[in-house]
C-alpha positions as CSV (number, residue, x, y, z in Angstrom):
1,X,112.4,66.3,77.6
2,X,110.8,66.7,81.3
3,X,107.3,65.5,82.6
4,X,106.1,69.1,81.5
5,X,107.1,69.2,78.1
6,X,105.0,67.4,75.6
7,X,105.7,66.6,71.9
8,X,102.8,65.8,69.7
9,X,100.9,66.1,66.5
10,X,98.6,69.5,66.0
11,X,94.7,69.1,66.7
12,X,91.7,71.6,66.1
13,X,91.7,72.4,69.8
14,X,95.3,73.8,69.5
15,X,93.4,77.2,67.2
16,X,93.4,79.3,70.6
17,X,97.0,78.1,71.7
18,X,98.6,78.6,68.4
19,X,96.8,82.2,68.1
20,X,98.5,82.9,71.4
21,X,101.7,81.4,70.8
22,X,102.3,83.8,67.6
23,X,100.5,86.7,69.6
24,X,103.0,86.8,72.5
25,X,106.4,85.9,70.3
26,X,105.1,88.3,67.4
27,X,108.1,91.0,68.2
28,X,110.8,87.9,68.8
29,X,109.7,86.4,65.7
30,X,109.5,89.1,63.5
31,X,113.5,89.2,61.9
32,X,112.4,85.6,60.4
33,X,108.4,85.5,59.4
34,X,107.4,87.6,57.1
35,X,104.9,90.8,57.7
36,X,101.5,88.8,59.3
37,X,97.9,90.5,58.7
38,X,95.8,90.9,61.8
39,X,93.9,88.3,60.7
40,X,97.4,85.4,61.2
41,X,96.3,86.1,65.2
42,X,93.3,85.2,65.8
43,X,91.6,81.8,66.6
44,X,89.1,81.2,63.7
45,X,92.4,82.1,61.2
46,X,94.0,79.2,63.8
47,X,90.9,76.7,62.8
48,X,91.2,77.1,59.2
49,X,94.8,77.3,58.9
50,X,95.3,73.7,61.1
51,X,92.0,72.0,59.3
52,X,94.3,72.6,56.1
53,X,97.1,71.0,57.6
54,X,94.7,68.3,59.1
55,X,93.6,67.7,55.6
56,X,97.9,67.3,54.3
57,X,98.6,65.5,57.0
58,X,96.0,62.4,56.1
59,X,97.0,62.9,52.4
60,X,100.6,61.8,53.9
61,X,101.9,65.0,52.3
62,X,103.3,67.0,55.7
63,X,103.1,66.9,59.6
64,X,103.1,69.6,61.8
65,X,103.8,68.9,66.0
66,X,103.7,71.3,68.8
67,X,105.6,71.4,71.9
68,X,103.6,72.3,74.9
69,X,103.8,73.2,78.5
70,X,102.0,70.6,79.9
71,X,101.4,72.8,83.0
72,X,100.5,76.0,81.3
73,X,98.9,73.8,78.6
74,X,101.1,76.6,76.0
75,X,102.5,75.9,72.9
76,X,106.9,76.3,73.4
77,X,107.3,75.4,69.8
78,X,106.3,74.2,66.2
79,X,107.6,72.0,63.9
80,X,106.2,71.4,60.2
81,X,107.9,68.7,58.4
């Protein structure tokens, strides 16, 4: 991992990077996630869909991390455990 690469826990002010993220790697993505309404891209679906994992996350029952570019401040990666 360099300076510029950052591994952490997702927040509610990721929405508009993960709405991003999934916008620009939608073609490369696309053998291995399954058919996405319009809806998956945008920020507010971004809001609700990390508040849920917010919510699992303090139950204890899953995690979910990005990995940013610290410079672009962009999301690289995900990880849901």
């Amino acid at each position: 991992m360099s300076d510029s690469h950052l591994i952490r826990q997702v927040t509610l002010t990721d929405a508009a990077r993960l709405a991003a993220f999934y916008t620009s790697n939608k073609t490369h993505l696309a053998p291995w996630e399954p058919s996405r309404d319009p809806e998956f891209y945008t920020e507010s679906f971004w809001q609700q869909r990390i508040s849920d994992w917010l919510e699992k996350i303090a139950q204890g029952n899953a995690d979910h991390y990005l990995t940013l570019d610290t410079a672009a401040a962009k999301v690289l990666a995900t990880c849901s455990i």
